[in-house]
N, C-alpha and C positions, 0 to 999 in steps of 0.2 A: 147220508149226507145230502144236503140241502143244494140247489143248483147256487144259488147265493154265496154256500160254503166254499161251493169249488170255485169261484170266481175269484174270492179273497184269496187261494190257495195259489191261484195262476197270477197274479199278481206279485206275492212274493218270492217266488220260482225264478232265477236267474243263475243262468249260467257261468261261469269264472270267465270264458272267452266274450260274451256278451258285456261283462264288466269292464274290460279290458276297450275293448273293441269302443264304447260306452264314452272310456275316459279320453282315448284318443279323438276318436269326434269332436268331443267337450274343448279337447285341446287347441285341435287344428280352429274351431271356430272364436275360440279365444283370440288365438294369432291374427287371424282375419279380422274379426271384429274388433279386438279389444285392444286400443295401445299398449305398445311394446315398454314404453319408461312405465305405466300406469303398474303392469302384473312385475316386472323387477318390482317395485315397490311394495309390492302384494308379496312378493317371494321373500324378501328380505325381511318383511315384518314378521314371518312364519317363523316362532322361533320352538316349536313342538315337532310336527311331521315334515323331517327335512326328508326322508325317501321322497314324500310325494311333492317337495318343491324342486329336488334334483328331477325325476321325471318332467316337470314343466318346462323346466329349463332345458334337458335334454332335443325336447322336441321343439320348443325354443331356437337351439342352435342349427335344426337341421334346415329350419327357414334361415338362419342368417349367421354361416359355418366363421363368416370373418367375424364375429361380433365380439369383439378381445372385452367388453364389460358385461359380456356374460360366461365369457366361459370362466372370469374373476369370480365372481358369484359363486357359479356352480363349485368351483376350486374349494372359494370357502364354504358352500353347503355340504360338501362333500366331505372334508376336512371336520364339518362338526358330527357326521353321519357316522363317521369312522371309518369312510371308505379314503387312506391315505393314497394309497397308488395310485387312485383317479385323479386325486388330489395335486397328484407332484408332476403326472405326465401334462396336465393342464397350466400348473407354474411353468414347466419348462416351456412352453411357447411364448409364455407370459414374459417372459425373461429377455425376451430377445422384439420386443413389443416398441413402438416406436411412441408410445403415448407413454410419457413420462410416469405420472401416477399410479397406471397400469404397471409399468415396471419396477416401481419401489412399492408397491404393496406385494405384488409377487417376490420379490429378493426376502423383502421382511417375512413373509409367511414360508418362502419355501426353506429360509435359515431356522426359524422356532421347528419348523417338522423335521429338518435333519438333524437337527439338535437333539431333537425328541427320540428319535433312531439311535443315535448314539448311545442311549444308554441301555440299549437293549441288545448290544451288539456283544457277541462272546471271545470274539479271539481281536488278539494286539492288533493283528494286522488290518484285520475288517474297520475297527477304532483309529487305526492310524490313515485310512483312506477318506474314512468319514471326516477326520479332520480337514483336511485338505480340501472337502467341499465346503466346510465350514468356513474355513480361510478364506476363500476364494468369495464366497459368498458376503463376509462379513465385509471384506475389505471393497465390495463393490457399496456396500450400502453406507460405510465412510465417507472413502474418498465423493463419492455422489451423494453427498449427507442426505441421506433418505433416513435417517434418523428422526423420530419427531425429537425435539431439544425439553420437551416436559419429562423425557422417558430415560435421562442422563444416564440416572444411576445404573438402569436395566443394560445401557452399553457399553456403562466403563466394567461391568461385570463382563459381560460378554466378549469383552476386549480383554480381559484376563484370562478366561477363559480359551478364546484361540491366540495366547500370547502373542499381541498385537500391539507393541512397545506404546509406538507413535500415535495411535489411536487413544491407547490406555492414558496418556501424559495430556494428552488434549483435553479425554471428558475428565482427568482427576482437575485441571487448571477450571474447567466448567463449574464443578462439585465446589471446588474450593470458593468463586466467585458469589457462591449462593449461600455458603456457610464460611465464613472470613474464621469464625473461631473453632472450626473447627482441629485441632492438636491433631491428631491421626494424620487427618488425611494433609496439614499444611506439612508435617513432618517426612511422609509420603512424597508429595511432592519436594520439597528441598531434596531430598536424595535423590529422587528421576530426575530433575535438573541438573543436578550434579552428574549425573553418568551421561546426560545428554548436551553437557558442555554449555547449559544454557546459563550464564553466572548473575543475567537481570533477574530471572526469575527464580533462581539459588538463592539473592540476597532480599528478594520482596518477602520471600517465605519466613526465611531467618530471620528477618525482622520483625513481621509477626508471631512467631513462635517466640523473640524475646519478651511481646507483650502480654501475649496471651498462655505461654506455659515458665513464669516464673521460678516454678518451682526445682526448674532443669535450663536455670538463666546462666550459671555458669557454663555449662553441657555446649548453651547454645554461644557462648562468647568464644568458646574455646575452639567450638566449628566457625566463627566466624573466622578467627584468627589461621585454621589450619588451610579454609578457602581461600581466602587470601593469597596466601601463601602460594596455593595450588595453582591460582590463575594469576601467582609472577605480580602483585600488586602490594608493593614490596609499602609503600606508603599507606597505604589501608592497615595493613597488619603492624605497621611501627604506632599508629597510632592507638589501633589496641591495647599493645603492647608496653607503651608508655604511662598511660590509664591504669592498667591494673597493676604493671609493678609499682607503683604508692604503696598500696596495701598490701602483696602477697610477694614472698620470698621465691614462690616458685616461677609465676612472670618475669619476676625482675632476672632469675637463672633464663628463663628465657628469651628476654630480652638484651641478655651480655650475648647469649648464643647467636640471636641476630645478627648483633652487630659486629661477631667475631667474622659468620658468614657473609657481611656486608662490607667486610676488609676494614671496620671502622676501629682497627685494635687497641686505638688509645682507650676508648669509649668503652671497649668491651673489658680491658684489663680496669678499670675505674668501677664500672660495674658488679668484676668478679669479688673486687678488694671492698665494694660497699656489701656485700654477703656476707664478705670474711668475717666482716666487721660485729655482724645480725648475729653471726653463730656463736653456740656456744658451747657444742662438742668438736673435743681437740679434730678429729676425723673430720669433720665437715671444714672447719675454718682450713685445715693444710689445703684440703681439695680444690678453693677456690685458691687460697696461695697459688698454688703450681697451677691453676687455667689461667690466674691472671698475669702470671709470670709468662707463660706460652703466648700468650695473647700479644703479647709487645714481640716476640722470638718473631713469631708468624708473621708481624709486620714490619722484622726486619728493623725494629727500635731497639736494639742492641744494649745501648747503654744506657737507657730506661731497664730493660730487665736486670743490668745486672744491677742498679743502683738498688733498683725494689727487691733484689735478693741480700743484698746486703744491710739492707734496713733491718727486714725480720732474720738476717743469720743468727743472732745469739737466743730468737723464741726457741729455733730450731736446731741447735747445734748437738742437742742430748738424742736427736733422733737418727739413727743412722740413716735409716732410708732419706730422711730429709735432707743429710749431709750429703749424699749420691745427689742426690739430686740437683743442691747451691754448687756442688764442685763441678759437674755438667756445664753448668749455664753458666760460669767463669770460663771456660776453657772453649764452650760454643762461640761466645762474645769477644773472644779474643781479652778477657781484662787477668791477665796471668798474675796481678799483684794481688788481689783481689782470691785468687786462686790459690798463690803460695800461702799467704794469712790464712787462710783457712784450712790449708792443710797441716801448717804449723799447729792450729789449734786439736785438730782430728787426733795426731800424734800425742797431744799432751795430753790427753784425755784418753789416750790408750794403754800409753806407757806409766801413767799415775798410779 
């Protein structure tokens, strides 16, 4: 071998601790030399060998142990490295951080990493602790909207996810503002309104679902009407109420039942007797007879009910049960003439 040979050979010859040794020099004169914003910026674009940007940054920190925007960095270098423990012991300082932005990129990263945990976790118990960091976690980056508000639908999920009512109700009212027609989610929302006693934003929804899902326009008049009801808004629902008994026999039964429960018995027995009228099975038409006959008792109109029983006595005088019943409301009302003629009649009709 050639003296030349051995020269190229001692050239290439390096030790592992001379490497080492090598990089560290390389590094401290960096730090020295090179501005500190300048190699972040170098670090962060490195998006291949994160070991060797985590080393940088390691030694990095030893010069400047307070530097909470780098040990962010590092958190997230470390995090794409796979090294998570490093990861989450450097969020936890981050978290108690007095520079705002520092502190909502940490809550946001170190919630995806426990999140991330979670599903690698084998027993209830371990799963139900982890929750609880998750809780905790999520509800700081609410209430602190550290949210970015592009990223909605990512936290009305996550608000599902650590069932988080008040959170979930806010970004679904968000989602809904961006997609007005959206059917799900306006429908979604009308019932969290509903359980959360909000009745403005109960009846904005319903009225878009009247617009936008036609096809379940009755569904939605019918919740109109039973909301209504719900939140004591006794004029909202009469007004429905009056609306569609025109056209439908079973409103209009509805709307007698209002007004029986609205004490308005004149109105309600007028109402039962304009059904009577509609039907045309024997079964149906007695039914509303006797509500509407009750209807006037209830309000203590006396001698209204018995006259309206004595109008239809002779449709129903072949019916026993009907007879029990017209000789009832004689003897309730006090009209005993009224009582004896009809029991005169029951007799001749037995004894024939």
């Amino acid at each position: 071998m050639s003296f030349a040979d051995e020269e190229i050979k001692k050239v290439y010859v390096i030790t592992y601790k001379e490497l080492i040794f090598t990089f560290l020099m390389f590094s401290v004169i960096l730090i020295v030399l090179y501005p500190k914003d300048i190699l972040k910026e170098q670090i962060l674009s490195e998006n291949s060998n994160y070991d060797l940007s985590m080393l940088y940054l390691q030694n990095l920190l030893k010069h400047s142990p307070e530097d909470e925007s780098l040990m962010l960095i590092l958190a997230e270098q470390s995090l794409r490295s796979g090294k998570k423990d490093l990861s989450l012991r450097l969020l936890e300082l981050l978290l108690q951080s007095e520079n705002m932005e520092y502190r909502y990129r940490a809550n946001i990263l170190s919630y995806d990493l426990q999140k991330d945990d979670y599903f690698y976790l084998q027993t209830e118990l371990d799963r139900a602790k982890q929750i609880k960091k998750l809780k905790k976690l999520f509800a700081s980056i609410y209430t602190e909207k550290m949210y970015d508000e592009k990223n909605i639908d990512k936290w009305f999920e996550e608000a599902n996810f650590v069932n988080n009512k008040q959170a979930r109700y806010a970004f679904l009212k968000q989602k809904i503002q961006k997609t007005p027609k959206n059917i799900m989610l306006l429908e979604e929302g009308y019932y969290l309104a509903q359980q959360r006693h909000q009745r403005k934003d109960a009846v904005k929804f319903l009225a878009l679902l009247k617009i936008y899902d036609p096809l379940r326009a009755e569904k939605w008049i019918l919740d109109d009407y039973h909301m209504s009801m719900a939140f004591k808004d006794y004029i909202a629902a009469e007004k429905i109420l009056v609306k569609k008994a025109k056209t439908s026999t079973v409103w209009q039964e509805r709307l007698a039942d209002f007004r029986l429960m609205n004490r308005s018995y004149k109105q309600a027995s007028k109402e039962y007797m304009s059904l009577y009228q509609k039907m045309k099975a024997y079964k149906d038409k007695r039914r509303y007879f006797y509500k509407a006959v009750r209807a006037l008792q209830a309000g203590n109109n006396l001698k209204e009910a018995a006259r309206l029983v004595h109008r239809y006595e002779r449709v129903y005088l072949s019916d026993k049960n009907a007879r029990k019943f017209m000789l009832k409301v004689y003897l309730a009302t006090g009209n005993l003439e009224y009582a004896a003629n009809l029991s005169k009649k029951i007799l001749q009709r037995e004894y024939k």
